[in-house]
N, CA and C of each residue as an Amber inpcrd file, in Angstrom:
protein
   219
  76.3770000  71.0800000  22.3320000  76.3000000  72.3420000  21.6250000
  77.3820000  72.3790000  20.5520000  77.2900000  73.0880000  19.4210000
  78.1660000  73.5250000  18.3730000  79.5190000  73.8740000  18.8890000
  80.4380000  73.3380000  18.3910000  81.7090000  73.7440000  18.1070000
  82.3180000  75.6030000  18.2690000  82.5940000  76.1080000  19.1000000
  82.8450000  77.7990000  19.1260000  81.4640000  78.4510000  20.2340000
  80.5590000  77.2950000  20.4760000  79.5760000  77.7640000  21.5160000
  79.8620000  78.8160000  22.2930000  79.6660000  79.9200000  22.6290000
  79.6830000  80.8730000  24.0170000  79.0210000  80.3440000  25.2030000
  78.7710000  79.8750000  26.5280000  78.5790000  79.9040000  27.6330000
  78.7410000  80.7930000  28.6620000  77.7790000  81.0170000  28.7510000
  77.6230000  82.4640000  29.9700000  78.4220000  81.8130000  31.2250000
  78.8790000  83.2640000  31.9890000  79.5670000  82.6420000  33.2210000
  78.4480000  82.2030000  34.0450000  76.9950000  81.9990000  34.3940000
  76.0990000  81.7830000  35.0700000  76.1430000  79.9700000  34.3790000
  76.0420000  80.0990000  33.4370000  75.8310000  78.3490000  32.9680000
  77.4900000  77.7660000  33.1940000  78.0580000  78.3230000  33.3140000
  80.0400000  77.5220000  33.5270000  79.6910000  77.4700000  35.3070000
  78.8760000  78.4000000  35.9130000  78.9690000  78.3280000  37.3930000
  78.4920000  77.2590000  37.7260000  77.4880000  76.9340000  37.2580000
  76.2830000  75.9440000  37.7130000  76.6200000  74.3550000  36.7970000
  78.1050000  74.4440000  35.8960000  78.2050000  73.1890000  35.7460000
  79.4030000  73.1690000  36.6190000  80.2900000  73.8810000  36.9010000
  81.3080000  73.4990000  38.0380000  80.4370000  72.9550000  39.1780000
  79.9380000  74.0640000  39.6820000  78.8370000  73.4470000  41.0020000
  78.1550000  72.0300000  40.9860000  77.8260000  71.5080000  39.7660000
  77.2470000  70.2310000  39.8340000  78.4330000  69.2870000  39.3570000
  79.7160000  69.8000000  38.9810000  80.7090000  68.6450000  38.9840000
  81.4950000  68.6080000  40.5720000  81.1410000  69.7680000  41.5110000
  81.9620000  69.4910000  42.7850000  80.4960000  68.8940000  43.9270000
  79.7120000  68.7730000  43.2290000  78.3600000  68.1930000  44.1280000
  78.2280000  66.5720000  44.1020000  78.9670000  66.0610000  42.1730000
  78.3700000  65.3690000  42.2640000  79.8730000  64.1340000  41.9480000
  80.7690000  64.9550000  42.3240000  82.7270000  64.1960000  42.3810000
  82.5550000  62.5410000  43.1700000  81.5240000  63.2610000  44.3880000
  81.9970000  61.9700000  44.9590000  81.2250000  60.1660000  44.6200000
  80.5760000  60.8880000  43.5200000  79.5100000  59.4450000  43.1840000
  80.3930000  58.5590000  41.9520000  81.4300000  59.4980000  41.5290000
  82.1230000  58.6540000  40.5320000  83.2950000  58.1130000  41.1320000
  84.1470000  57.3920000  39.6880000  85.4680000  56.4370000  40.8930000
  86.8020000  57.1870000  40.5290000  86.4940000  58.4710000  39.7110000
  87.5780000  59.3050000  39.8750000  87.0170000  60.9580000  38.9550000
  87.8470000  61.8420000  39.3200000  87.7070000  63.1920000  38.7790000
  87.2760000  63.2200000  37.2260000  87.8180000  62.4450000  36.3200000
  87.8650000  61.9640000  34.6720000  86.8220000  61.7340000  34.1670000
  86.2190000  60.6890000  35.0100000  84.9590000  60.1680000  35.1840000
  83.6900000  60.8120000  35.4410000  84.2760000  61.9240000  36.5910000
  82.5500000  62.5230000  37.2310000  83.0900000  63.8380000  35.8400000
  83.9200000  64.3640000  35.2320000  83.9870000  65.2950000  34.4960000
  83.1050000  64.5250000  33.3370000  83.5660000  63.2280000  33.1980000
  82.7160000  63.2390000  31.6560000  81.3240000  63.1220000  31.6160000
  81.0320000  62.8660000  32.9320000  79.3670000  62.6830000  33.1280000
  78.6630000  63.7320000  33.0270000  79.3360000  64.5070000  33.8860000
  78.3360000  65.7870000  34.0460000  78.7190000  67.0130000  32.7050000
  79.7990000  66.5610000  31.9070000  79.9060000  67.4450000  30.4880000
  78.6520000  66.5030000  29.6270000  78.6940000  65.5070000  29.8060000
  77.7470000  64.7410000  28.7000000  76.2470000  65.1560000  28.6210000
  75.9910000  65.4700000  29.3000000  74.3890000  66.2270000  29.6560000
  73.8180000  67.1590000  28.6930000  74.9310000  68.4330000  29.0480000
  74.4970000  69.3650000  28.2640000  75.1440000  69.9000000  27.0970000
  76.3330000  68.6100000  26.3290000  76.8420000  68.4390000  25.5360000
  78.3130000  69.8170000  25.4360000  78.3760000  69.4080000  26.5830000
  80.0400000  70.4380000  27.0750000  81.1870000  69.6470000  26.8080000
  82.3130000  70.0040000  26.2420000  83.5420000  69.2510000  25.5830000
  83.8880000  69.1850000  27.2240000  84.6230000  67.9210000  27.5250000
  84.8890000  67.6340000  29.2600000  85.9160000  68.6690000  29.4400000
  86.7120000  68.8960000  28.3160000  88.2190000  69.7730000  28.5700000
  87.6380000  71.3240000  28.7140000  86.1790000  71.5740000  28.3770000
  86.1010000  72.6180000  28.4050000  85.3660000  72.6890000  30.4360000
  84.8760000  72.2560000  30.7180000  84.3840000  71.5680000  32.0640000
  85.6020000  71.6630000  32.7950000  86.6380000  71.0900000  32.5910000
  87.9700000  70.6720000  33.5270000  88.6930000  72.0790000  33.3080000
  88.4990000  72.7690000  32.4380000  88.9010000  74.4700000  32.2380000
  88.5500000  75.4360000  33.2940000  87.1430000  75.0420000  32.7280000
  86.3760000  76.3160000  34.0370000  86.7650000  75.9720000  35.2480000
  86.2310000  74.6600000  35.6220000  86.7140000  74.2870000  37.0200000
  88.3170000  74.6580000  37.7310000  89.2400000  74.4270000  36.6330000
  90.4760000  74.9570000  37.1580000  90.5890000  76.4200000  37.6070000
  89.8160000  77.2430000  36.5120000  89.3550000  78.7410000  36.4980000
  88.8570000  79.3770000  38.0170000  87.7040000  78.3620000  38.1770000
  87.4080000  78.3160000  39.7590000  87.7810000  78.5640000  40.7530000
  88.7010000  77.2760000  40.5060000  89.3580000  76.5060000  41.8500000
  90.8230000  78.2470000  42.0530000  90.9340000  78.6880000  40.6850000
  92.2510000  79.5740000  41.2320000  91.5230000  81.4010000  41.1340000
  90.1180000  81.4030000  41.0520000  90.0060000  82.3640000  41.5390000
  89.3630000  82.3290000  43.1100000  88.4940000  80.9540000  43.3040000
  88.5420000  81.2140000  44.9380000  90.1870000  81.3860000  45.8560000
  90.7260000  80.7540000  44.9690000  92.5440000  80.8830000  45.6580000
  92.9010000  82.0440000  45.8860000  92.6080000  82.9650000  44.4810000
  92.7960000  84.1160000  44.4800000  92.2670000  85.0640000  45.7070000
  91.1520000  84.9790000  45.9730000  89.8420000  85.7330000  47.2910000
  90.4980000  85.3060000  48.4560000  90.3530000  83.9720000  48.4270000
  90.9980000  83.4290000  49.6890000  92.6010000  84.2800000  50.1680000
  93.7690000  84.2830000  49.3690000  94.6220000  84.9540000  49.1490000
  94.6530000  86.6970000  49.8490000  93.7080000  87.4570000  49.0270000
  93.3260000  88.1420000  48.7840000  92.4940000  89.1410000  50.1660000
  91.7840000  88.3120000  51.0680000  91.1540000  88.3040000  52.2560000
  91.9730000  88.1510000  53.3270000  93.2340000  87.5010000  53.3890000
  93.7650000  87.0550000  54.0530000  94.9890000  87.6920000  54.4370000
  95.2800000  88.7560000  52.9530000  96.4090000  89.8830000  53.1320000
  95.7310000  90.9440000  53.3560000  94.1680000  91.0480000  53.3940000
  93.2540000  92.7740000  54.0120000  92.9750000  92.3960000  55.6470000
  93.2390000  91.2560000  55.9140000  93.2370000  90.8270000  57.3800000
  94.1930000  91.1190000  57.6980000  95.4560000  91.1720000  57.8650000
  96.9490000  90.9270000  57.6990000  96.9450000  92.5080000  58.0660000
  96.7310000  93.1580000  56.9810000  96.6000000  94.5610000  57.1660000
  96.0310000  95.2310000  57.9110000  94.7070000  94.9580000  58.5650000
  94.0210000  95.6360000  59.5240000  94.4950000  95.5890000  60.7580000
  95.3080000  94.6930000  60.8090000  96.1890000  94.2820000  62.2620000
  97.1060000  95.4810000  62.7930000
């Protein structure tokens, strides 16, 4: 896609999801990022973005769940 592209959070979901589905077929993280950006013509850094994005808002929930547990006690 063009340079300044927008990507909906539904299409960033569903390429994280197919870079943590499909991690373990490559011989490192670098690798399965550039594969699965090459497809649908996603800059990899923009791929390795979201995914970080991800990875620290499930942190966040996880976090988050774990101090409303904490509390109900």
């Amino acid at each position: 896609m063009a340079k300044g592209t927008r990507y909906t959070p539904e299409f960033r979901a569903k390429a994280v999801r197919l870079l943590a589905e499909s991690r373990s077929s490559y011989s490192s993280e670098t690798n399965a990022i550039s594969a699965v950006a090459k497809d649908p013509g996603i800059a990899p850094e923009s791929l390795r973005r979201w995914r970080n994005q991800s990875d620290a808002t499930v942190a966040e929930e996880t976090r988050q769940s774990a101090e409303d547990a904490m509390a109900e006690l």
